[in-house]
C-alpha positions as CSV (number, residue, x, y, z in Angstrom):
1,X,23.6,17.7,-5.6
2,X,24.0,18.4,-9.2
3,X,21.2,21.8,-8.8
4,X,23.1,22.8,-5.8
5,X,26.6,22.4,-8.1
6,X,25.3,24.3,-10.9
7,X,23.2,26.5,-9.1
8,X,19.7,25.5,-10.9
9,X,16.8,25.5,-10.0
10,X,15.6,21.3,-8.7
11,X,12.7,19.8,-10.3
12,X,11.8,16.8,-8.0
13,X,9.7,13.9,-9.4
14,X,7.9,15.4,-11.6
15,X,5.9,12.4,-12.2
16,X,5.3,11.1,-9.0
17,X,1.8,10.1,-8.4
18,X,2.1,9.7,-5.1
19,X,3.6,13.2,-4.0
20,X,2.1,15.9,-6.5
21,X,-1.8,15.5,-7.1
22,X,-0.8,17.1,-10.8
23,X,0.9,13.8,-11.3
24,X,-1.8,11.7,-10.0
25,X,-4.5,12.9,-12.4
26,X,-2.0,12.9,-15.4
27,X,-1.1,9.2,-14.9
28,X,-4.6,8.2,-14.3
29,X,-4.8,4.8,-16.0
30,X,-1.0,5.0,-16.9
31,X,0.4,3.1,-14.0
32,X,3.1,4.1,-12.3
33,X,5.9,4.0,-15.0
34,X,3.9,4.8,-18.2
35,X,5.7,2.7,-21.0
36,X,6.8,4.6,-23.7
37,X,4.0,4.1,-26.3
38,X,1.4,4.9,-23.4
39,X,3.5,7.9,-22.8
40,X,3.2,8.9,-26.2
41,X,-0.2,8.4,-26.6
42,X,-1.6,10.3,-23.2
43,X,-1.7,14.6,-23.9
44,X,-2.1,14.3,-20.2
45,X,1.2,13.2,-19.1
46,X,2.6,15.6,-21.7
47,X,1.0,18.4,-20.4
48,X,2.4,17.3,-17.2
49,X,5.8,17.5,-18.4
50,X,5.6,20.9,-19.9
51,X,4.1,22.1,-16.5
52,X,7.3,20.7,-15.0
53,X,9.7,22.8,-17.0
54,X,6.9,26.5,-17.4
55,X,6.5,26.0,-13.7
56,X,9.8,24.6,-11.9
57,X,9.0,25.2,-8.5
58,X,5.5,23.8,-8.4
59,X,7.6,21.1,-8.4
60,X,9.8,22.1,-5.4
61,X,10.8,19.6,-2.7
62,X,9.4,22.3,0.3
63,X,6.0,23.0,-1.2
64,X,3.5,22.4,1.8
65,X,0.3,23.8,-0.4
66,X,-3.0,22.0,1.2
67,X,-3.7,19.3,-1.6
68,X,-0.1,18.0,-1.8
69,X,-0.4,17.5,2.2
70,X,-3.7,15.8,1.4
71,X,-2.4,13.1,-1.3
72,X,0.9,12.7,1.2
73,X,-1.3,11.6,4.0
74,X,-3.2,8.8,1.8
75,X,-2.1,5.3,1.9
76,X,-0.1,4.5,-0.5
77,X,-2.6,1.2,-1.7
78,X,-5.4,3.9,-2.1
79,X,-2.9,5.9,-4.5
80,X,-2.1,3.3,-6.2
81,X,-6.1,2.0,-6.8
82,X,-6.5,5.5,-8.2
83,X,-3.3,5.5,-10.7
84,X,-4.1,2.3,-12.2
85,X,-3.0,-0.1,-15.4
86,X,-4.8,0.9,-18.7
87,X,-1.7,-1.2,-21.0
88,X,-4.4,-1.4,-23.8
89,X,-3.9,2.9,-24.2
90,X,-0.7,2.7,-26.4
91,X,-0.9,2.5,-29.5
92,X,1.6,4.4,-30.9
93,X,4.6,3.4,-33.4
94,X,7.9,4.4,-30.8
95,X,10.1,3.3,-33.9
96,X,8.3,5.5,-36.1
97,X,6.6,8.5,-34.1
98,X,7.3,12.2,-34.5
99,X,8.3,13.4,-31.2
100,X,7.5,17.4,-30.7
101,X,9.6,19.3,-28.1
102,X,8.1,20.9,-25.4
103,X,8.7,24.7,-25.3
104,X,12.2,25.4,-23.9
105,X,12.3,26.0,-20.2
106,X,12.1,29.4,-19.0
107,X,15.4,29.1,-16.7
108,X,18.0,26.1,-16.4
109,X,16.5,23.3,-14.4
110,X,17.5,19.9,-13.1
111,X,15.0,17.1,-13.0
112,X,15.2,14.3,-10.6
113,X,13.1,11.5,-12.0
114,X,13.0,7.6,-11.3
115,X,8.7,7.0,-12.9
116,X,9.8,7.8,-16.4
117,X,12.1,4.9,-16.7
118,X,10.1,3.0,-19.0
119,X,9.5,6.1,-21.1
120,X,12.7,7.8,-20.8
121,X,13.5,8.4,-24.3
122,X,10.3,9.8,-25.0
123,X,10.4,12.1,-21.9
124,X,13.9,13.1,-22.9
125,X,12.9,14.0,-26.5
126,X,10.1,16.1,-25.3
127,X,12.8,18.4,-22.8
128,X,15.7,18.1,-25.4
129,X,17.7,16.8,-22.4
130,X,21.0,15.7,-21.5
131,X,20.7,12.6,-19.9
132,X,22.6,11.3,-16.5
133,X,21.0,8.0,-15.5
134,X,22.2,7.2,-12.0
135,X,22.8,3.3,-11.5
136,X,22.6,1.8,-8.2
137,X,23.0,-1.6,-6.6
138,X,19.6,-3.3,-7.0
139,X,19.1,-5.1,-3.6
140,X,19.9,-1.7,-2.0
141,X,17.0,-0.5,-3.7
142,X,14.7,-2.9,-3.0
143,X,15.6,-3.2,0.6
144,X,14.6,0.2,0.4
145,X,11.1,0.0,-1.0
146,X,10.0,-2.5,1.3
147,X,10.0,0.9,3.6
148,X,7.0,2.1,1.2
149,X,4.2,0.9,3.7
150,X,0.6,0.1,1.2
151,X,2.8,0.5,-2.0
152,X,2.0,-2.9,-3.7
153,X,3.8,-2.5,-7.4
154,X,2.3,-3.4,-10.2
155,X,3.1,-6.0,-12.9
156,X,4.9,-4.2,-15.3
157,X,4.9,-7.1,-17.6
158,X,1.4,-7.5,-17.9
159,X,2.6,-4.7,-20.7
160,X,2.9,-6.3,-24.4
161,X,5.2,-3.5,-25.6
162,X,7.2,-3.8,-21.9
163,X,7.5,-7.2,-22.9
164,X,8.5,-7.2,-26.3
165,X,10.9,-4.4,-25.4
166,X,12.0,-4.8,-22.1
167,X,12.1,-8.5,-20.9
168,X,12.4,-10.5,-24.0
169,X,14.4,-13.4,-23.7
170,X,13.6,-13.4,-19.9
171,X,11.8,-15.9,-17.9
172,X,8.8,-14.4,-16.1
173,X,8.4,-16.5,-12.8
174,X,5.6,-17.0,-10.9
175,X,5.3,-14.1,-8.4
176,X,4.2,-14.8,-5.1
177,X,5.0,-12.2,-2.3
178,X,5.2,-8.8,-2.3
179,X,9.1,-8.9,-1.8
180,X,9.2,-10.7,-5.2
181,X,7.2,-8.4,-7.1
182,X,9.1,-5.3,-5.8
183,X,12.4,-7.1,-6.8
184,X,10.7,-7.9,-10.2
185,X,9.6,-4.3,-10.7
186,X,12.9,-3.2,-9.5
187,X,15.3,-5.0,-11.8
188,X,12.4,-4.5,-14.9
189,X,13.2,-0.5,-14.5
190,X,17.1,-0.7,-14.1
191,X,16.4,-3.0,-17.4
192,X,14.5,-0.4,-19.2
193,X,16.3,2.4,-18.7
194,X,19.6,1.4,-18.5
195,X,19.1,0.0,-22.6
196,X,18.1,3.2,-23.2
197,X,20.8,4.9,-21.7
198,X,23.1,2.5,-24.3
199,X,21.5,3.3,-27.3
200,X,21.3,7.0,-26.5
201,X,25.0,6.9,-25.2
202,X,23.8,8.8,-22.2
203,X,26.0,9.6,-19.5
204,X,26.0,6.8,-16.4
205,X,27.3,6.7,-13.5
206,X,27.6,4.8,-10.5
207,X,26.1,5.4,-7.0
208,X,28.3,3.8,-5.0
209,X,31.5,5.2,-6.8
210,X,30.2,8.7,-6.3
211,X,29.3,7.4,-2.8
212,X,33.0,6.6,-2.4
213,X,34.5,9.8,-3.0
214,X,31.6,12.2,-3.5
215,X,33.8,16.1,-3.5
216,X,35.5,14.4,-6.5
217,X,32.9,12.2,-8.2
218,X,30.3,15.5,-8.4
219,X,32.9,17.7,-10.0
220,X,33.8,14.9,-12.6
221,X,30.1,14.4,-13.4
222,X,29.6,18.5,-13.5
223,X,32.5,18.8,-15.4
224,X,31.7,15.9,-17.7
225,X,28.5,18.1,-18.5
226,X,30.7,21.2,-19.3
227,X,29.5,23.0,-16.4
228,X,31.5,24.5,-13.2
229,X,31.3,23.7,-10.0
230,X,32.6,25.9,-7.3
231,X,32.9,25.4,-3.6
232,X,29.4,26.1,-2.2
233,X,28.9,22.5,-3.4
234,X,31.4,20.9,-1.2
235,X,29.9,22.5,1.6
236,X,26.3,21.3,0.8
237,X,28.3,17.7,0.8
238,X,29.7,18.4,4.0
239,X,25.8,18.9,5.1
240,X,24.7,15.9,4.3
241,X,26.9,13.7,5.6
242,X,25.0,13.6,8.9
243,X,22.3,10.8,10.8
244,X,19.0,11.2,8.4
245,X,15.5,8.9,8.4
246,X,13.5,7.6,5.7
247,X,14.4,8.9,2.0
248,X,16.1,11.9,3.6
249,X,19.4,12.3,1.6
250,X,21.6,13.0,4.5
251,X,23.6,9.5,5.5
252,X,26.4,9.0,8.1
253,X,29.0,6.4,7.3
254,X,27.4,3.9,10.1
255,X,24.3,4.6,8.1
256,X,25.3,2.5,4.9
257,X,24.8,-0.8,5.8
258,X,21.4,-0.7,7.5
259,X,19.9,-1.9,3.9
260,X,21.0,-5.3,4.8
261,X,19.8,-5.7,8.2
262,X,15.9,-4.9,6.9
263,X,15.4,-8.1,5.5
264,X,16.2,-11.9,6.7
265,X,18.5,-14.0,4.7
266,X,15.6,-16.3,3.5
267,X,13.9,-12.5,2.0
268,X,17.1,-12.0,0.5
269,X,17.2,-15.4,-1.4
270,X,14.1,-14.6,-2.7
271,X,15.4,-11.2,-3.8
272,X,18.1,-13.1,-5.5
273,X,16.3,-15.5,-7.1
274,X,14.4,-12.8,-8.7
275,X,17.2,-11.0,-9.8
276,X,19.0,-13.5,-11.4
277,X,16.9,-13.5,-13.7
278,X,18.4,-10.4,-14.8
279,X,21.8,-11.5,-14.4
280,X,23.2,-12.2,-18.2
């Protein structure tokens, strides 16, 4: 929404292993969400980054080239084997490291990203971005990764520095079904990024208040980043607001309830229980 408004060019995940096969071999032994001292520490993943922003629209959501078919059709467990956990990799100083900009992109770009969230900082340093971290209500997006048939997430803190730095003072339960470990891995990211997005003082904003008004919530948000929006992007709104599947992002309105109905209410006091550990 916010390429369309400004009229950039979209860079879509970036870093996701499981729909670019650049991504997959740059994370190799990373994990899915590289932690911020891995991040540092692997030229790989920074190489992918500066690919992202030379080369926007290898990164384009309609790209149909034969390899990217080929990782899309894989299992997502099999992905996953191949990604991996290395957490001894990192051993760099995040307090203290010199962070070197990437080379400015050749045209302005937007960058859709959820896998950095544990290494956001560091990502954003490299791009000499401006930051909008999107917040969302966490049992909506857990209901929708239990949709991610194979995906089994990994436990993120298994990590010392995601530990240290990310769930210190929190209880780490024992995790027993795959619902709980997406919950855990859910509410561990929201954690990360959205203390980064404090001491940054990024801009935040809320999904379900742009949800409830959405003409007016994008031009606030474009506005708030001292760009214009004109009216093409009321119309690519009006476009989406239409029946969609999967992780589409067209939605009706009877559409925006059906997270509830995907798991029982026993699931979703196990989802709670997980969260609250989150909660102060």
């Amino acid at each position: 929404m916010l390429a369309c408004a400004t009229q950039r060019t979209l860079v879509m995940e970036p870093g996701d292993a499981y729909r670019w096969p650049e991504a997959l071999h740059a994370k190799h032994g990373l994990g899915d969400y590289p932690s911020a001292p891995n991040a540092l520490a692997s030229v790989e993943f920074k190489k992918l980054w500066q690919m992202a922003i030379e080369e926007p629209r290898r990164f384009s959501v309609g790209r149909q080239d034969v390899e990217t078919l080929a990782l899309a059709r894989k299992p997502l467990d099999v992905t996953r084997r191949w990604v991996g956990t290395d957490y001894s990799r990192g051993r760099t100083d995040t307090a203290n490291a010199t962070v070197h900009r990437l080379a400015l992109p050749s045209e302005d770009i937007v960058v859709k990203c959820v896998n950095a969230s544990l290494c956001a900082e560091v990502v954003a340093d490299w791009l000499g971005a401006t930051v909008i971290v999107v917040t969302r209500d966490l049992r909506k997006v857990v209901s929708s990764w239990t949709l991610l048939a194979g995906f089994e997430p990994e436990e993120l803190h298994a990590d010392p520095w995601v530990r240290e730095h990310v769930l210190k003072g929190i209880e780490i339960p024992r995790l027993t079904t795959r619902l709980e470990k997406i919950a855990w891995t859910v509410a561990t990211l929201h954690r990360s990024l959205v203390a980064a997005s404090r001491r940054q003082s990024w801009l935040t904003v809320s999904y379900e208040q742009l949800l409830a008004d959405p003409h007016s919530g994008i031009v606030e948000l474009v506005s708030s980043c001292g760009m214009h929006c004109d009216d093409r992007v009321h119309a690519f709104i009006d476009s989406r607001q239409q029946p969609g599947t999967g992780f589409e992002t067209k939605r009706s309105s009877e559409q925006l309830r059906r997270w509830q109905e995907r798991l029982t209410a026993t699931e979703w006091m196990q989802v709670d229980a997980v969260l609250g550990h989150f909660a102060a």
